[in-house]
C-alpha positions in Angstrom: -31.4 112.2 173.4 -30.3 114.7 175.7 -26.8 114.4 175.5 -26.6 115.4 171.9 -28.9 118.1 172.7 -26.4 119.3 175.4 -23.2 119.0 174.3 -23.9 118.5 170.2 -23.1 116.1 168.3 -19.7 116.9 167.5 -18.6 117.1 171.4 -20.9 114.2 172.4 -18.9 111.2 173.6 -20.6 107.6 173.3 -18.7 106.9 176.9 -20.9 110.0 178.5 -24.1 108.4 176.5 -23.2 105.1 178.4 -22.8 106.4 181.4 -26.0 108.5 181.3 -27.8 105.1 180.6 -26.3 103.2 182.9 -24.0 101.0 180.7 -20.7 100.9 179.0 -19.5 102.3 176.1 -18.9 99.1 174.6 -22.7 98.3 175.4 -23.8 101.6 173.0 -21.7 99.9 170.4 -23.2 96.5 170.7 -26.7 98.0 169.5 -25.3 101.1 167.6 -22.5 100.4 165.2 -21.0 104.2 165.9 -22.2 107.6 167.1 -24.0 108.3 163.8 -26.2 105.1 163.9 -27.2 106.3 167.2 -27.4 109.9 166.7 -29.7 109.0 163.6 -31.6 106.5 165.9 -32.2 109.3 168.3 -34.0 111.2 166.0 -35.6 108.7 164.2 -36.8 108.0 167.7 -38.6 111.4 168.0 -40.1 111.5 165.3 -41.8 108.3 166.1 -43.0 109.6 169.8 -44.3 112.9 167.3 -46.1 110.8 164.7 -48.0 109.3 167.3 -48.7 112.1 169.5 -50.2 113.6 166.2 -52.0 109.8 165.4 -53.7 109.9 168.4 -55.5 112.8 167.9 -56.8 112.1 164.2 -57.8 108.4 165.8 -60.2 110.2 167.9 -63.8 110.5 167.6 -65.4 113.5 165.9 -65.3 115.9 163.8 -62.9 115.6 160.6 -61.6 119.2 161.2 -61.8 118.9 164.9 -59.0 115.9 164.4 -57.0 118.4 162.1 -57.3 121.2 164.9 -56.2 118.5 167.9 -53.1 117.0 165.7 -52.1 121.0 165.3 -52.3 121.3 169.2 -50.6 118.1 169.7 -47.5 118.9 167.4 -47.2 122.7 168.7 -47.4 120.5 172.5 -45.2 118.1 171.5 -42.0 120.4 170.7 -43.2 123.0 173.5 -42.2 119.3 175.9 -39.5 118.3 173.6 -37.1 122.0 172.9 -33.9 119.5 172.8 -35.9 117.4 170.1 -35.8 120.5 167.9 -31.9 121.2 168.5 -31.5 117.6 166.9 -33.1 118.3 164.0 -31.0 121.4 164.0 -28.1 118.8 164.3 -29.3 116.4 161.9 -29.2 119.0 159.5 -25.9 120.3 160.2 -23.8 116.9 161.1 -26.1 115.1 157.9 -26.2 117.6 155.2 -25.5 115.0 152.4 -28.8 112.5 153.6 -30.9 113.2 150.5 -33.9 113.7 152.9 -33.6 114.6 156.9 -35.7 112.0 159.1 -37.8 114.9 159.7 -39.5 115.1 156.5 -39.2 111.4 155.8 -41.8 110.4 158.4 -44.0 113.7 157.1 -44.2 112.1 153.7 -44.5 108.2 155.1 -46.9 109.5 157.5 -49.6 111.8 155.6 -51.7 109.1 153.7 -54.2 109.1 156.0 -54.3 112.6 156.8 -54.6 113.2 152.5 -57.8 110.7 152.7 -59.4 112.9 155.6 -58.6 116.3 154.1 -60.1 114.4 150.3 -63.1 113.5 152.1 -62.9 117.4 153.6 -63.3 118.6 150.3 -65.8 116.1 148.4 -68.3 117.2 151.1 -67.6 120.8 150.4 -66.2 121.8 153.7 -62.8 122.8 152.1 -62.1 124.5 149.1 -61.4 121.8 146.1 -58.4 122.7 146.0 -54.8 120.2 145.6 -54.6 118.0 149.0 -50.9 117.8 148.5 -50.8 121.7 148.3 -53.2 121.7 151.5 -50.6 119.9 153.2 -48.0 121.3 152.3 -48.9 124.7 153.2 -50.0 123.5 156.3 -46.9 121.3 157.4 -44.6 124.2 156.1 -46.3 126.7 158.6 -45.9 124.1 161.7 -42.5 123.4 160.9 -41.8 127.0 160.8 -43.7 127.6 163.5 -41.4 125.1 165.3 -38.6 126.7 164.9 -39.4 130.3 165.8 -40.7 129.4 168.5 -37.6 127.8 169.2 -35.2 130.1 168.2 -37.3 133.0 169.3 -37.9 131.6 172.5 -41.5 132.7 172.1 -43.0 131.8 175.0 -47.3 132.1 173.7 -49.3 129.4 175.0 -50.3 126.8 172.5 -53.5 127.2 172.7 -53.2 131.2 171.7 -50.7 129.4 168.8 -53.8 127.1 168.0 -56.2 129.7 167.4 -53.9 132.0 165.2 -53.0 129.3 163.4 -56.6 128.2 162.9 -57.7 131.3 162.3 -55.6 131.9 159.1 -56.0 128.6 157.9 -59.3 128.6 157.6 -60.6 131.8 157.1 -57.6 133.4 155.4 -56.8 136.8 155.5 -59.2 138.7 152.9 -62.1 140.5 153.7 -65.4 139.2 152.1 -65.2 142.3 149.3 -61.1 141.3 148.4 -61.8 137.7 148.0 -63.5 137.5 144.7 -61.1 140.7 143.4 -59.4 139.7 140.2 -55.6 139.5 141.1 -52.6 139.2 138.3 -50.6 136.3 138.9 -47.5 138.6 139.6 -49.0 139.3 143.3 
């Protein structure tokens, strides 16, 4: 993963790959038909080590929105370990721009069933507002994955924790005072 981190895809050399894992180039072909395939691999890879980073947390004993709070930690973790993990999705991007749907957000839709069932359960006990699920996660995977990224490209350097509790924070008890929220507002705001 780390050599097309280093050197990008475009300069990375399937002979340097080898080499780095102690084979031949001709062994990298063997199990990767070309530099794509295991480019593609590489990330699919990630996202596999993130989905169950972020699995293992809402497997957990507790709380429903203690799990949801520990699978934010463990994503905002996850990419603090992994910065070279974010410059191949930056890559991905870049190098795969006509892949209908990056394997980033692939594995966010294959992956949120369970995580819709929790936050439907969330709101038929009236601990969240009955609002869409979909738009729940949404909203909420849209500010991680931004998150992500400025912290990547910002090189913002806040512990996750202080991350966790912003985040947290926002998400749950908005930004209104008490005497805004029930304000009439035009649907132009």
């Amino acid at each position: 993963m780390y050599v097309f981190a280093e050197r990008g895809y475009p300069e990375t050399d399937l002979e340097v790959v080898g080499a780095r894992a102690g084979v031949s180039k001709g062994s990298v072909y063997r199990y990767f038909r070309s530099k794509a395939a295991l480019f593609l691999a590489t990330v699919d890879h990630g996202m596999k080590q993130l989905t169950a980073v972020i699995e293992a947390q809402r497997n957990l004993q507790g709380d429903a929105l203690d799990s949801i709070a520990r699978a934010i930690r463990a994503y905002l973790e996850f990419f603090e370990q992994h910065p070279a993990f974010v410059e191949l999705l930056i890559q991905e991007r870049a190098q795969f721009r006509h892949r209908k749907k990056p394997t980033y957000f692939r594995h966010r839709e294959a992956n949120l069933g369970p995580w819709r069932e929790l936050i439907g359960d969330l709101i038929q006990k009236g601990r969240m507002r009955d609002i869409p699920v979909e738009r729940i996660t949404t909203v909420v995977g849209d500010l991680l994955y931004g998150t992500m990224f400025t912290n990547y490209f910002a090189g913002r350097k806040r512990a996750v924790d202080e991350q966790l509790t912003d985040i947290l924070d926002i998400v749950w008890h908005g930004i209104l005072g008490e005497r805004e929220r029930g304000r009439p507002r035009g649907n132009n705001c």
